[in-house]
C-alpha positions as CSV (number, residue, x, y, z in Angstrom):
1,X,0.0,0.0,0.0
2,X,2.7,2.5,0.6
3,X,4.7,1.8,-2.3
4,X,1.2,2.4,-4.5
5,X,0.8,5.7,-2.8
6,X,4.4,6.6,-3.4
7,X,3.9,6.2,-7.1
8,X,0.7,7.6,-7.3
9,X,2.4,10.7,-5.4
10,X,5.1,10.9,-7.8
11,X,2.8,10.8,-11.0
12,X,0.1,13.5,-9.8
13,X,3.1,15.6,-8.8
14,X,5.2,15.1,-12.1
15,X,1.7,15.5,-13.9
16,X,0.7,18.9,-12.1
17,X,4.2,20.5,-12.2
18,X,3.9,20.1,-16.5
19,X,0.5,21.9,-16.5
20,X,1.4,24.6,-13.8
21,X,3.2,26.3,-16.4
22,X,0.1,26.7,-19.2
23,X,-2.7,28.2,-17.8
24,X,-5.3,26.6,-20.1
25,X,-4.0,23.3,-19.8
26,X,-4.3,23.8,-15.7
27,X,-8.2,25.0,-16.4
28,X,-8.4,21.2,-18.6
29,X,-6.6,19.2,-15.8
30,X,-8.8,20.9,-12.7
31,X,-12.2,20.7,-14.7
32,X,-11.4,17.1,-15.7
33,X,-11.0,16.5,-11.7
34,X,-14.2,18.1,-11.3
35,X,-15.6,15.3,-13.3
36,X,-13.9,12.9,-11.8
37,X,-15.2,14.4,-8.5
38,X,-18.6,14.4,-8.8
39,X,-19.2,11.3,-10.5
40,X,-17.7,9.6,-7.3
41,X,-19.9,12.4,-5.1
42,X,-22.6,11.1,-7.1
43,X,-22.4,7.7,-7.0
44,X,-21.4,7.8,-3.2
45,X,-25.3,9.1,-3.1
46,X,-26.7,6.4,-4.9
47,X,-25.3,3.7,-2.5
48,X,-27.2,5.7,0.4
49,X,-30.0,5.6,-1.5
50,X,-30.4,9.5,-2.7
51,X,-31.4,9.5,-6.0
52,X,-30.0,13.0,-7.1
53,X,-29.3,13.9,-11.0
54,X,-26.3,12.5,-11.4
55,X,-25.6,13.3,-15.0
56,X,-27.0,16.6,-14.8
57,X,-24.9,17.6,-11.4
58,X,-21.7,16.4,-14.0
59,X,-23.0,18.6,-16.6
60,X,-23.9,21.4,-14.9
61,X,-20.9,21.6,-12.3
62,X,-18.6,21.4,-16.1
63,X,-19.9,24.6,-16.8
64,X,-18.6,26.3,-14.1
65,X,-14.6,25.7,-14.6
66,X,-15.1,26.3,-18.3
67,X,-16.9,29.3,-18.1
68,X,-13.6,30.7,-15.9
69,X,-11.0,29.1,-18.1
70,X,-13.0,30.9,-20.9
71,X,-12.8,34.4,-18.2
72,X,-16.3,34.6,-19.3
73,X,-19.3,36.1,-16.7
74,X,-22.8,36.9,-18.1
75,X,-23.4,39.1,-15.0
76,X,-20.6,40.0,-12.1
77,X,-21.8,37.4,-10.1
78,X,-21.9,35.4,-12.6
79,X,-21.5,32.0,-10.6
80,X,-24.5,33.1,-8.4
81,X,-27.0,33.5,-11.3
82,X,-25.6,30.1,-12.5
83,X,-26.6,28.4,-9.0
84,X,-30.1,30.4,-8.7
85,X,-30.5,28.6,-12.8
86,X,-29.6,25.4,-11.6
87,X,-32.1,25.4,-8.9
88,X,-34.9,26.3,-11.1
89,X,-33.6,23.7,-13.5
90,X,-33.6,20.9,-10.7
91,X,-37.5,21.9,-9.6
92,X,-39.0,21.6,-12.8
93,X,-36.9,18.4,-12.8
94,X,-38.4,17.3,-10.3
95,X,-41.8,18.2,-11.3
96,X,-41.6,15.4,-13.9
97,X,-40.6,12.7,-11.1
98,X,-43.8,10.4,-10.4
99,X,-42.9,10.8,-6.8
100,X,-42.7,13.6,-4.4
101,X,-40.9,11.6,-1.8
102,X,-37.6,12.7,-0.9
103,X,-37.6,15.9,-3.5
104,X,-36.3,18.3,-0.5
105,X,-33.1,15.7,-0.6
106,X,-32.6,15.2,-3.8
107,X,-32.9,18.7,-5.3
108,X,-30.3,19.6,-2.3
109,X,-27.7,17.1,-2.4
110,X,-27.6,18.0,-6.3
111,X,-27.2,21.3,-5.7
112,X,-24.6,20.8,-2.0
113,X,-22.5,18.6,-4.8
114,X,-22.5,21.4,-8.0
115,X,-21.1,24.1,-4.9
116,X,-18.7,21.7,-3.0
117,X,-16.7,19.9,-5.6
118,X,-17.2,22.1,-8.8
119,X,-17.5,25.7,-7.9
120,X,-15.2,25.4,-4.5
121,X,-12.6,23.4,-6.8
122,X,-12.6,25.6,-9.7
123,X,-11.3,28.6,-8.2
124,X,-8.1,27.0,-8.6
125,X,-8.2,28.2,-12.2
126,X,-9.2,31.5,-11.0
127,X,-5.9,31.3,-8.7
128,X,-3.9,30.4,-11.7
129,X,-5.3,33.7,-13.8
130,X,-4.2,36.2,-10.7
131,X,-1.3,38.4,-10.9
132,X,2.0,35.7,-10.9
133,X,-0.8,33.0,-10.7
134,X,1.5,30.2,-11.5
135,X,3.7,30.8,-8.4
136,X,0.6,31.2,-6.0
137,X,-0.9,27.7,-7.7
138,X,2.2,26.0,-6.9
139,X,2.4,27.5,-3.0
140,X,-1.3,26.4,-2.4
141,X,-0.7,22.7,-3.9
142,X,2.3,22.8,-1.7
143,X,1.1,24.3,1.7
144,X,-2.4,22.4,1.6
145,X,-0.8,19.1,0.6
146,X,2.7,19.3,2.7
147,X,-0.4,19.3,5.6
148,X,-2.1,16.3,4.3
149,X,1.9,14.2,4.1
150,X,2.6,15.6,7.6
151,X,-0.3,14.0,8.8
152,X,-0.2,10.6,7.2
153,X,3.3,11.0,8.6
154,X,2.9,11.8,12.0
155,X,0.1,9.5,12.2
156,X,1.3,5.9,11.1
157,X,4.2,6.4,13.6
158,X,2.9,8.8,16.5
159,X,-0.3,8.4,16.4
160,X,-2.1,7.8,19.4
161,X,-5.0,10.2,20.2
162,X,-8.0,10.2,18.4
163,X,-9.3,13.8,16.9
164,X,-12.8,12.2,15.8
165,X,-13.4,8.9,15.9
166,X,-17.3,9.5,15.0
167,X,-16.0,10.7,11.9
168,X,-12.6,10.0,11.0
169,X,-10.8,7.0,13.4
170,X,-7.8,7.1,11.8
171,X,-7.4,10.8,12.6
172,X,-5.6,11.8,15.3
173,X,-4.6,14.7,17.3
174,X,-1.1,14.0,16.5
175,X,-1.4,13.8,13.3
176,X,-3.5,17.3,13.0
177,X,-0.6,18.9,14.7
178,X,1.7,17.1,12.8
179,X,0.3,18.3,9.4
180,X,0.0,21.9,10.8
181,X,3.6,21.9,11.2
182,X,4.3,20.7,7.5
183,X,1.9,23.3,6.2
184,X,3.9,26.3,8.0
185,X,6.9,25.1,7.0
186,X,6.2,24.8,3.5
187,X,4.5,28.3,3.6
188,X,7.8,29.4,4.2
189,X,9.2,27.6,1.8
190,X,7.3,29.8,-0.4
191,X,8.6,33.3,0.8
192,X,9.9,34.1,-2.3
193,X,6.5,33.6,-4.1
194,X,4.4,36.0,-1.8
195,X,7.3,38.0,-0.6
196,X,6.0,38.3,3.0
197,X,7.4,38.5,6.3
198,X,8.3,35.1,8.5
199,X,4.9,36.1,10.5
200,X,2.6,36.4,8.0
201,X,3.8,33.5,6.5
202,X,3.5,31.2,9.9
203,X,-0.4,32.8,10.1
204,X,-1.1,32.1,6.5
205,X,0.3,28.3,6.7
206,X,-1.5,27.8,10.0
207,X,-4.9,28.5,8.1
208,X,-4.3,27.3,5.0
209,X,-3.6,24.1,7.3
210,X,-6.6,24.2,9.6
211,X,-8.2,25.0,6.1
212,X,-7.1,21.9,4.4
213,X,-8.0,19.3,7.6
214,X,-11.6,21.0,7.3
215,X,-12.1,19.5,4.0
216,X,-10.2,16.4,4.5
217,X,-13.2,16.3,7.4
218,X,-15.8,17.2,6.0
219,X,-15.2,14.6,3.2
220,X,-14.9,12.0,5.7
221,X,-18.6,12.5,7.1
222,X,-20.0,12.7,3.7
223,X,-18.0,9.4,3.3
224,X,-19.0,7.8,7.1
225,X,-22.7,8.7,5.8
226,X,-22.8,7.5,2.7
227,X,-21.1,4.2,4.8
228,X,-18.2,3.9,2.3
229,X,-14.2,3.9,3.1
230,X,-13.1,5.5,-0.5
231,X,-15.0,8.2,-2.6
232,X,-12.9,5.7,-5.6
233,X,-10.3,3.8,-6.6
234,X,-8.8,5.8,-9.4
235,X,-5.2,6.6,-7.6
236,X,-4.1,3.1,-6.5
237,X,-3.2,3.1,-2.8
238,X,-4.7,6.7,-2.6
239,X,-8.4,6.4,-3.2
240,X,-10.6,8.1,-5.4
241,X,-10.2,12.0,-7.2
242,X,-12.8,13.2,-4.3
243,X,-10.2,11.8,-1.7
244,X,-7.2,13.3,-3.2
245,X,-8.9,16.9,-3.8
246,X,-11.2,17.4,-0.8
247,X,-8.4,19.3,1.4
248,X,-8.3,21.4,-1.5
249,X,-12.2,22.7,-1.9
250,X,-12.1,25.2,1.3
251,X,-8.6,26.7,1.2
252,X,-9.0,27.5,-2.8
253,X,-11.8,30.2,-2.8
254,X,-10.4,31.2,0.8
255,X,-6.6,31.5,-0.5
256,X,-8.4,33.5,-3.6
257,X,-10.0,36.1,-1.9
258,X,-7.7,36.6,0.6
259,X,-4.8,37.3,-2.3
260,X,-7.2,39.2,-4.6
261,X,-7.7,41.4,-1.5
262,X,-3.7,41.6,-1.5
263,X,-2.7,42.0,-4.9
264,X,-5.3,45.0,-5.4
């Protein structure tokens, strides 16, 4: 198992450090994750029993990274509008069901997967497109997934103390701590790509980390209700696209505002 995951590591990281450098190949790689990731999000539902629209969650959430890659926005919240669309879309859906049963579920978990893997993911792309994008890309793949080695590091040999076991029994407090460490480290690693002082840098890992173990979380319970141990098994040894970007999908729009506030 750890020699998969050390050659699964190796390949994502040799595969993202050739698209880094061309911005519309980064917006192809992330929305073809975004696929990947709600497809497994999807199909996660359907062995709880939720029958959301699967193929139109996949279509729909597509939109959204190629409507960035394309820089294109019908309105300036353009991404707003989009959701507001979808919803109407997934009520007259709905109306065509035979059944009214579980309509409230359905039309939500749709909608909950469209926000969470596509729209939260996608601003990734939107990271790349900022001022010295490439550089900021490669510091929040670094920082968010330094915290997600430092943990599986700390945990399979100090491990001891469980974070939440309701949700996530492998977790541990060790292992949180552990990964925090990483995260500020490799956020200052990165000085030269934000420029800014050791302080600001510590502060920035240490929420970028808490950031990253939110998602890596908050996937678990999806995963713990839906009563599955993988989203897939796409990434030998590493589980599915879902379990490989969830730390990702709350530090990305966070890290993006927070720099767009910066660079203006």
């Amino acid at each position: 198992m750890l020699l998969k995951r050390i050659i699964t590591s190796i390949l994502l990281i040799a595969m993202i450090t050739g698209v880094l450098f061309i911005d519309w190949l980064c917006g192809v790689v992330v929305t073809l994750f975004i696929i990947g990731g709600l497809y497994e999000f999807f199909s996660m539902l359907d062995k709880k029993g939720i029958n959301a629209y699967k193929y139109f969650g996949i279509g729909l959430g597509m939109v959204i990274p190629l409507s960035t890659m394309s820089r294109f926005e019908l309105t300036k919240g353009w991404e707003l509008l989009f959701i507001v669309l979808a919803l109407l879309f997934l009520i007259l859906m709905q109306f065509k069901r035979r059944r009214n049963s579980g309509a409230i579920v359905d039309i939500s978990t749709t909608l909950f997967g469209i926000i969470y893997v596509s729209w939260f993911f996608s601003f990734l792309i939107k990271v790349r497109y900022l001022d010295g994008g490439m550089g900021l890309l490669a510091a929040v793949l670094l920082i968010t997934k330094s915290g997600d080695i430092g943990a599986y590091l700390v945990v399979s040999r100090f491990g001891k103390h469980a974070l939440l076991p309701r949700i996530s029994p492998k977790k541990t407090v060790e292992g949180a701590l552990g990964g925090l460490i990483f995260s500020i480290i490799a956020a200052l690693i990165c000085k030269p790509i934000f420029g800014f002082g050791y302080f600001h840098l510590i502060m920035l890992g240490i929420g970028m980390g808490l950031l990253g173990q939110l998602g890596d979380l908050s996937e678990s319970l999806i995963k713990r209700d839906c009563e599955v141990k993988d989203s897939g098994r796409i990434f030998p040894g590493m589980g599915g696209v879902l379990d490989e970007i969830d730390s990702l999908l709350f530090v990305a729009p966070v890290f993006y505002f927070y720099m767009s506030a910066i660079i203006r």
